[in-house]
C-alpha positions as a Markdown table, in Angstrom:
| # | Residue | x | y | z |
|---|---|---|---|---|
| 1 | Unk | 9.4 | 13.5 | -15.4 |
| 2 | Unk | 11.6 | 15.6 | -13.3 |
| 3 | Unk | 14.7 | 16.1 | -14.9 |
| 4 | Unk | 16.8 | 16.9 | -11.6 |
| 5 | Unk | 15.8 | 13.8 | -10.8 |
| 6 | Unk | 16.3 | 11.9 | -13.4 |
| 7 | Unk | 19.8 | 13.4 | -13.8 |
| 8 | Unk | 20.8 | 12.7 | -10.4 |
| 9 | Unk | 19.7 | 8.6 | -10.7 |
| 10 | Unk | 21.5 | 8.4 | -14.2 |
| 11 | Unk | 24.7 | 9.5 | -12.6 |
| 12 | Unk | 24.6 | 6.9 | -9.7 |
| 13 | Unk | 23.4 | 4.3 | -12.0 |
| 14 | Unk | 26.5 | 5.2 | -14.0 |
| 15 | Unk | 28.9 | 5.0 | -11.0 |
| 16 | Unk | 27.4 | 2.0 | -10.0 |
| 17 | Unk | 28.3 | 0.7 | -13.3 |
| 18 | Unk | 31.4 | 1.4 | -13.8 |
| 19 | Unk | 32.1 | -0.1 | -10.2 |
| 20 | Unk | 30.9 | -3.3 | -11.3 |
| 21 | Unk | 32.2 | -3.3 | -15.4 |
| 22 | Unk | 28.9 | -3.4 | -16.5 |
| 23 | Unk | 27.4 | -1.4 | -18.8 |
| 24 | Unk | 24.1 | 0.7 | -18.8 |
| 25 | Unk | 21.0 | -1.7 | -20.8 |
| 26 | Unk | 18.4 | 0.0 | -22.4 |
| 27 | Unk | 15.4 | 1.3 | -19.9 |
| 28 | Unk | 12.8 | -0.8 | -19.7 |
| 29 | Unk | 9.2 | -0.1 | -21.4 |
| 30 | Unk | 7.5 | -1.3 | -18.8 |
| 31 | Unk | 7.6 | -1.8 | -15.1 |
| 32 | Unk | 6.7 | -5.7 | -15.7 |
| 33 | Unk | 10.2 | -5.8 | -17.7 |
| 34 | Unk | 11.7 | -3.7 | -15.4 |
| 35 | Unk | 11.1 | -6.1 | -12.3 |
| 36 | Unk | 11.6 | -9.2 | -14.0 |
| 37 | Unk | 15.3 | -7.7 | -15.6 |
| 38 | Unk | 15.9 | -7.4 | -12.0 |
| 39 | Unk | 15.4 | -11.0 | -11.3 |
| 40 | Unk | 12.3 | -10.4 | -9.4 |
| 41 | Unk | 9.7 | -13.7 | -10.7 |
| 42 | Unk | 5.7 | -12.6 | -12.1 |
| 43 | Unk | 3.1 | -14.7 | -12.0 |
| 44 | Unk | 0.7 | -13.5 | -15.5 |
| 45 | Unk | -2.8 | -14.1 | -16.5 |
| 46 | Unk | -5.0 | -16.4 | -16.4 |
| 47 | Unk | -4.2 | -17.2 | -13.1 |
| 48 | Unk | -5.6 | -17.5 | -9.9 |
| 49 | Unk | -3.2 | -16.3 | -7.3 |
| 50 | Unk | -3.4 | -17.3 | -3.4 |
| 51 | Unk | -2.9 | -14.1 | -1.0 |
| 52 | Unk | -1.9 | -15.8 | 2.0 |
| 53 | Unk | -4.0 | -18.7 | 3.5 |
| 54 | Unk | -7.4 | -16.7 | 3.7 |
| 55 | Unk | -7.7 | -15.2 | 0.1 |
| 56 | Unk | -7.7 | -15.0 | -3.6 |
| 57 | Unk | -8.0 | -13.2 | -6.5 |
| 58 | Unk | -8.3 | -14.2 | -10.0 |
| 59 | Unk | -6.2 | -12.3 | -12.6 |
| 60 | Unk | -7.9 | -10.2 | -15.2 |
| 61 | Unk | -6.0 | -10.3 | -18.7 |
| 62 | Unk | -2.7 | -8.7 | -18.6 |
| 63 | Unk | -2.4 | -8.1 | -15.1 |
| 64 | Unk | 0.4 | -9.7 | -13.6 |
| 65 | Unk | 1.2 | -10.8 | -9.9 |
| 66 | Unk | 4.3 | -10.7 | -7.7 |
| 67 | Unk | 5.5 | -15.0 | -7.0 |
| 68 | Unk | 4.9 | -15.4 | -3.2 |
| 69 | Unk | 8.6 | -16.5 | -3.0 |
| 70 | Unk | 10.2 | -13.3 | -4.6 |
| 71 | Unk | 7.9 | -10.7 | -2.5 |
| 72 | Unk | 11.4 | -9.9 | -0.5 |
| 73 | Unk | 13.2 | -9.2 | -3.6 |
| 74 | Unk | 10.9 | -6.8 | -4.9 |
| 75 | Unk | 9.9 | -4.9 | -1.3 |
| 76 | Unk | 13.7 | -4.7 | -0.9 |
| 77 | Unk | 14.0 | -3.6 | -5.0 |
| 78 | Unk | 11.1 | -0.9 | -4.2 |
| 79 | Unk | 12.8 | 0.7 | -0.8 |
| 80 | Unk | 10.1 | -1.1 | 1.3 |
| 81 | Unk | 10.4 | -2.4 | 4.6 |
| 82 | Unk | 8.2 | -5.6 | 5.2 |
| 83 | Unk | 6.5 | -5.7 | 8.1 |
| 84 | Unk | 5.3 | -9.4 | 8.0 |
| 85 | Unk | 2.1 | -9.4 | 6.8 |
| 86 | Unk | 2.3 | -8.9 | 3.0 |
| 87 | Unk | 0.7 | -11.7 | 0.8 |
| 88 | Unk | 0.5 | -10.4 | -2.6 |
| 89 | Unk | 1.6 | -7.6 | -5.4 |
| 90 | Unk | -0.9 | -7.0 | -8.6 |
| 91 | Unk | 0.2 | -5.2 | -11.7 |
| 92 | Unk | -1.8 | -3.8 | -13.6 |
| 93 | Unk | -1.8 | -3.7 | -17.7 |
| 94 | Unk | -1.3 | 0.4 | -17.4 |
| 95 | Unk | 0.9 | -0.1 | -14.4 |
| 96 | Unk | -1.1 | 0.8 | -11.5 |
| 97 | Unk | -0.9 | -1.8 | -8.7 |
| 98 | Unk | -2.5 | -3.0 | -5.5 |
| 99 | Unk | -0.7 | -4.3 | -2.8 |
| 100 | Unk | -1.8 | -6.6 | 0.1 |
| 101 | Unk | -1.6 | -7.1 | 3.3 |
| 102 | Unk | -3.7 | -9.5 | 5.8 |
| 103 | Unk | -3.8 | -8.7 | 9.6 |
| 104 | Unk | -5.2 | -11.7 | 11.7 |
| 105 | Unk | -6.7 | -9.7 | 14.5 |
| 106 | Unk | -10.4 | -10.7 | 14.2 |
| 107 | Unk | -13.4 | -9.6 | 13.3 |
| 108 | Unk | -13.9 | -6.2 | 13.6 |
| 109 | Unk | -17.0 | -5.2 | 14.1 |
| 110 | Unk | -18.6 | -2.2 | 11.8 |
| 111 | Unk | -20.9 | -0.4 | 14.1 |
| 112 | Unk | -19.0 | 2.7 | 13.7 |
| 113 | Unk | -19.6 | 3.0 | 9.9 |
| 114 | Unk | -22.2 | 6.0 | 10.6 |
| 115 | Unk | -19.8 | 7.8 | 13.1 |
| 116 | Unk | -16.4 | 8.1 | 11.0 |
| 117 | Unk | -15.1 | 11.6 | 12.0 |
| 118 | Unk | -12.9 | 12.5 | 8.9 |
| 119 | Unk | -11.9 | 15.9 | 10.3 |
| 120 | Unk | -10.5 | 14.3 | 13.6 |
| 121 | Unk | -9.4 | 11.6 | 11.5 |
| 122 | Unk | -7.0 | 13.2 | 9.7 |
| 123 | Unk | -5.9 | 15.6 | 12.4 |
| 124 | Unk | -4.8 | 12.4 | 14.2 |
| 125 | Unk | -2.8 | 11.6 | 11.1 |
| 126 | Unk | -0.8 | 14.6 | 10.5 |
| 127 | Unk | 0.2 | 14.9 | 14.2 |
| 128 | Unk | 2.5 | 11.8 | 14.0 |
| 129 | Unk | 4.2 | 13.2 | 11.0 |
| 130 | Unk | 7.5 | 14.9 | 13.2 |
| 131 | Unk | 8.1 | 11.5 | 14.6 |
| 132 | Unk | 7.6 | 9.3 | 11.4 |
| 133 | Unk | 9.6 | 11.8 | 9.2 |
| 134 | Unk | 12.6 | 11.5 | 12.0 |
| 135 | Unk | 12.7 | 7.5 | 11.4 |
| 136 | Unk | 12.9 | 8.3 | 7.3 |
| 137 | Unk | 15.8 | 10.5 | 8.0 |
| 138 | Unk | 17.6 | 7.9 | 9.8 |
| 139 | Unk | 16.7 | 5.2 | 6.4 |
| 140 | Unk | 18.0 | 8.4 | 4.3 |
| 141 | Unk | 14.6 | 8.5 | 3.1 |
| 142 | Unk | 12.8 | 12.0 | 2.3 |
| 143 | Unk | 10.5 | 13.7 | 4.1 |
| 144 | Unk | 6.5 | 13.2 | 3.6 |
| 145 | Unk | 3.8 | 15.0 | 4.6 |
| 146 | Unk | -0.1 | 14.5 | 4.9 |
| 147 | Unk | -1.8 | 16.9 | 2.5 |
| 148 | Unk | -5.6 | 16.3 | 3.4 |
| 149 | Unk | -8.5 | 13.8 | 2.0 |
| 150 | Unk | -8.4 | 12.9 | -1.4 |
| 151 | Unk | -11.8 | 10.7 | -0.5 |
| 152 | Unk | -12.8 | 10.8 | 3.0 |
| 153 | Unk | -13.5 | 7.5 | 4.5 |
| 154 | Unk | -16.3 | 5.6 | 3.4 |
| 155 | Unk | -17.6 | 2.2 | 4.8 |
| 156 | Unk | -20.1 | 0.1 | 2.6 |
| 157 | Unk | -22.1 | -2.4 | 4.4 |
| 158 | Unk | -23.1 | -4.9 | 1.5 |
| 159 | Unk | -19.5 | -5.5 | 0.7 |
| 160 | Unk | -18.1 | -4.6 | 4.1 |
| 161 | Unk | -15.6 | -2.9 | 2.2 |
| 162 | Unk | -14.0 | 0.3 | 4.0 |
| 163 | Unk | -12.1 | 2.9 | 1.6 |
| 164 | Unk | -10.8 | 6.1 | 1.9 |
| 165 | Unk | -7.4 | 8.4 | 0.0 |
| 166 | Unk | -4.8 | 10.7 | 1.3 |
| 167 | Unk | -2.4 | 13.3 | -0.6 |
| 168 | Unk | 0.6 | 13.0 | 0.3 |
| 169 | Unk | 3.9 | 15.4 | -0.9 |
| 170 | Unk | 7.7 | 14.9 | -0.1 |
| 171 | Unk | 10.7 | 17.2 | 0.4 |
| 172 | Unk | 12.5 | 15.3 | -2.5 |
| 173 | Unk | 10.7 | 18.1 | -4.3 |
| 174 | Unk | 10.3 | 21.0 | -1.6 |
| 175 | Unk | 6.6 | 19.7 | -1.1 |
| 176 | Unk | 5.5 | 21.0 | -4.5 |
| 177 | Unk | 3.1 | 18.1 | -5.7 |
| 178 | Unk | 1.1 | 15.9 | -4.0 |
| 179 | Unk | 0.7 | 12.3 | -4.8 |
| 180 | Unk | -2.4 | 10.1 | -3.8 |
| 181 | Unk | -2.7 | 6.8 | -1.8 |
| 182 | Unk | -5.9 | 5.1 | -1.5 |
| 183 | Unk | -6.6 | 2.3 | 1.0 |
| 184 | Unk | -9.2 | -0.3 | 0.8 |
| 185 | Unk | -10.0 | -2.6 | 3.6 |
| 186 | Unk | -11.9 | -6.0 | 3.2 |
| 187 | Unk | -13.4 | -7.3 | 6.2 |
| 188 | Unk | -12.9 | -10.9 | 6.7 |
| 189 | Unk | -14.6 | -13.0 | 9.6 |
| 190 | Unk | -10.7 | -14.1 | 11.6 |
| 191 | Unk | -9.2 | -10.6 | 10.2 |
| 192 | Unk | -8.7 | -7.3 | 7.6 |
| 193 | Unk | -7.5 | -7.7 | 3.8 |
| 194 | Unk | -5.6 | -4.7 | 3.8 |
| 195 | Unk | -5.1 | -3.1 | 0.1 |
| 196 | Unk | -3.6 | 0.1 | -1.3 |
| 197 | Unk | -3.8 | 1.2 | -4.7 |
| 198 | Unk | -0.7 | 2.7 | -6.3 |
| 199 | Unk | -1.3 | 5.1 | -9.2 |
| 200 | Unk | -0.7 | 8.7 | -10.3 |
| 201 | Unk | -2.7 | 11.6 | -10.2 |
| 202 | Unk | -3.9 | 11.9 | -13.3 |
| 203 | Unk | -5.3 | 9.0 | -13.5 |
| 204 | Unk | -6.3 | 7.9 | -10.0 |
| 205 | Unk | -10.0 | 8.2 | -10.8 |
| 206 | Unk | -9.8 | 5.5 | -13.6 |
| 207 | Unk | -7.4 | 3.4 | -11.6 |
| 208 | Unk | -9.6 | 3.5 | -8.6 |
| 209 | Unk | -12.8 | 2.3 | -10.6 |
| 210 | Unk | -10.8 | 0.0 | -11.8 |
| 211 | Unk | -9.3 | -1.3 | -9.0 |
| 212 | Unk | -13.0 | -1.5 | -7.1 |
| 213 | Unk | -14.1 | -3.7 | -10.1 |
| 214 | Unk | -11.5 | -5.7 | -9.9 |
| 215 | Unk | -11.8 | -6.3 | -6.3 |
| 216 | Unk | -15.6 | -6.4 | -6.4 |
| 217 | Unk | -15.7 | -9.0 | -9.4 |
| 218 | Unk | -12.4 | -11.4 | -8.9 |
| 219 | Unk | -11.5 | -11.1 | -4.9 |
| 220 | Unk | -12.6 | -13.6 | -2.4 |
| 221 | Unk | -12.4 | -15.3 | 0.8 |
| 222 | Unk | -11.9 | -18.4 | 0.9 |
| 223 | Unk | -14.6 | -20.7 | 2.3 |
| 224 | Unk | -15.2 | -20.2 | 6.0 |
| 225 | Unk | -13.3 | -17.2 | 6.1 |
| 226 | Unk | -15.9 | -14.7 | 5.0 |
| 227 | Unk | -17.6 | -11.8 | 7.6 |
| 228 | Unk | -20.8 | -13.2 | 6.8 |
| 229 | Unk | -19.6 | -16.2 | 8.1 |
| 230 | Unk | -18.7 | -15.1 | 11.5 |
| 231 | Unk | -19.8 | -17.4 | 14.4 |
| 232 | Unk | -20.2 | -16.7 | 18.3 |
| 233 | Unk | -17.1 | -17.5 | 19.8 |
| 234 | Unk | -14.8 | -15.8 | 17.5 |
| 235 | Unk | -12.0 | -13.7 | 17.9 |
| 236 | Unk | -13.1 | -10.3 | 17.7 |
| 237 | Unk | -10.7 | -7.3 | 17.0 |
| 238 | Unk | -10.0 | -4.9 | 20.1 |
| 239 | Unk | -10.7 | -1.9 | 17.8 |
| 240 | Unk | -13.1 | -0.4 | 14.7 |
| 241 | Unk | -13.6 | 1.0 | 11.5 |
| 242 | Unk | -11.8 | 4.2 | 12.5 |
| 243 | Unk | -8.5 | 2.4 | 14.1 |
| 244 | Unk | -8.5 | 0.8 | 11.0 |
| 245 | Unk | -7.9 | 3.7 | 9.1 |
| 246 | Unk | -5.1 | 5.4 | 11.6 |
| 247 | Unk | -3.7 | 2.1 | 11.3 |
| 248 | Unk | -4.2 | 1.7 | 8.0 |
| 249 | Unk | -2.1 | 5.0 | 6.9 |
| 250 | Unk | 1.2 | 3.8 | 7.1 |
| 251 | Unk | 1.2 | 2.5 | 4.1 |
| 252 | Unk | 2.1 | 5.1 | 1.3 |
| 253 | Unk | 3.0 | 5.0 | -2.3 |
| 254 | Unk | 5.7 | 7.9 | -4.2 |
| 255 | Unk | 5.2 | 8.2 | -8.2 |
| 256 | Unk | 7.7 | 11.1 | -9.0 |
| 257 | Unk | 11.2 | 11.9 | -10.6 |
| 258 | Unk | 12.7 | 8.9 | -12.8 |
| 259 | Unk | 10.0 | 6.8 | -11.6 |
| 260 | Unk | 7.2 | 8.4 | -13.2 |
| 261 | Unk | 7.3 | 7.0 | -16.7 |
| 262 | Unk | 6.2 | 3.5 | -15.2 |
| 263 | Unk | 7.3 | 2.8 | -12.0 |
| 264 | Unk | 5.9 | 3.3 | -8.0 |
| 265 | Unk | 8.8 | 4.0 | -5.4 |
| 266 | Unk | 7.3 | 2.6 | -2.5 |
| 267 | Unk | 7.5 | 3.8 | 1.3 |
| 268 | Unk | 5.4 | 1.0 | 2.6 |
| 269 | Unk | 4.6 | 0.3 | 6.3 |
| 270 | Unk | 3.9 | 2.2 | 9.7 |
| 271 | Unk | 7.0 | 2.3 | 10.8 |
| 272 | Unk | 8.1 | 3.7 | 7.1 |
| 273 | Unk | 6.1 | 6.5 | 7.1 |
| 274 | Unk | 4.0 | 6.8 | 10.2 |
| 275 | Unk | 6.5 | 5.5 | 12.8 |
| 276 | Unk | 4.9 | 7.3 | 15.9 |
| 277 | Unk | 1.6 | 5.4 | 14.7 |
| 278 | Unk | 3.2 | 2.5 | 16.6 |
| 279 | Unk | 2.5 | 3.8 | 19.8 |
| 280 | Unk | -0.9 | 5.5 | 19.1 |
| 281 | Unk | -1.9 | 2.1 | 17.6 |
| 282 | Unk | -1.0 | 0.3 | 20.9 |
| 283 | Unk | -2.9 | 2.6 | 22.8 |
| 284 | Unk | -6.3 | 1.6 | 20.2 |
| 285 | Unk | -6.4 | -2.2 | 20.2 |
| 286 | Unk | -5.0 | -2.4 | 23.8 |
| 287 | Unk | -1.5 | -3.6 | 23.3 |
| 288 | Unk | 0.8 | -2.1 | 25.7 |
| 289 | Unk | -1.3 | 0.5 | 26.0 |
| 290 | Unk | 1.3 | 2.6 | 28.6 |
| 291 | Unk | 3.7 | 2.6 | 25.6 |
């Protein structure tokens, strides 16, 4: 835990306090308390949970699942910025979690998943950096930065699955440590299943062969809804496997400072972190492409 940090939060939540004539509660032990002291409503295991209109996932025992009506409350609790697509929250018993997004833009077609250029890849990533970091400064948000592969982008073909993990470090601590975000996308016959897994270093190995098991064993399309079920005549994405992952690295997670004993401060969302992906991603799939 970074006591600067840590230091600087108590104070404000002090202040805030005092400003309200409340007085400071015990920390939470968990980040499950910790939400649901904050009025934000779980959903626990054994459950089933819906993610949107297209998917599901069952829950494995004592993971818990953001309620579909209080996913505002906790992107707003977690410094995110929703960008309309967000259908679900998992919580995991050791407080890793993945996050969910579904993008209705078709099928996308894998016949790229032999040609995935990681170098150019990620030089295309770090470029938009100046103009992303510009829109956090204007949120009051630190500065992040693109600090190579932590697994270059894989695409498997039985499961349709694409993965792949970035570092990332901030200026909240002069760039010292690096973080890692890993995003999983699950191809779906009318659109993407976008997931990112939100853990910490030292255990992001675990957490990822976790996660996979989880998603490999208790995810699903609903019926009709599967890429194996794709049918001529379809709506078929603009773009491919490697737009998906330009696109896809908006979405960021920060495990540092006060936050590190249990909790994920989020920085969700192109326009959070990647804002000058917005044009770039125009220019892939075709919309406004002069933009």
């Amino acid at each position: 835990m970074h006591t600067r940090l840590l230091g600087r939060f108590g104070l404000l939540l002090a202040l805030a306090c005092a400003a309200t004539g409340l007085f400071a509660q015990a920390e939470p032990a968990t980040l499950v308390e910790d939400l649901r002291a904050n009025g934000i409503k779980l959903v626990a295991s054994p459950a089933t949970v819906k993610l949107g209109d297209v998917a599901e996932l069952t829950l494995p025992e004592g993971f818990h699942a953001v309620e579909r009506g209080s996913l505002k409350k906790f992107y707003e609790y977690t410094r995110n910025s929703m960008g309309g697509q967000e259908v679900g929250v998992v919580i995991a018993p050791g407080d890793w979690m993945l996050f969910f997004d579904y993008d209705a833009t078709g099928y996308v077609k894998d016949d790229e998943k032999n040609s995935l250029d990681a170098s150019a890849l990620m030089k295309s990533m770090t470029a938009n950096q100046d103009a992303a970091n510009e829109e956090r400064a204007k949120r009051g948000w630190d500065e992040m930065k693109v600090a190579g592969w932590a697994a270059e982008p894989h695409y498997d073909a039985k499961t349709n699955n694409l993965k792949w993990a970035i570092k990332l470090t901030s200026s909240a601590d002069n760039h010292q440590h690096y973080w890692i975000n890993e995003s999983i996308r699950l191809l779906g016959r009318g659109g993407v299943m976008k997931v990112t897994l939100v853990t910490g270093n030292d255990t992001f190995a675990t957490d990822s062969a976790a996660a996979a098991s989880v998603l490999s064993q208790r995810y699903t399309y609903v019926a009709g809804q599967r890429y194996a079920e794709f049918k001529e005549g379809d709506k078929v994405a603009q773009y491919g496997l490697a737009a998906l992952v330009l696109g896809g690295a908006g979405a960021a997670a920060l495990k540092f400072g006060f936050f590190q004993k249990f909790w994920k401060l989020l920085a969700a969302g192109a326009v959070a972190l990647f804002a000058g992906l917005g044009k770039l991603w125009n220019k892939i799939t075709g919309k406004n492409p002069e933009s």
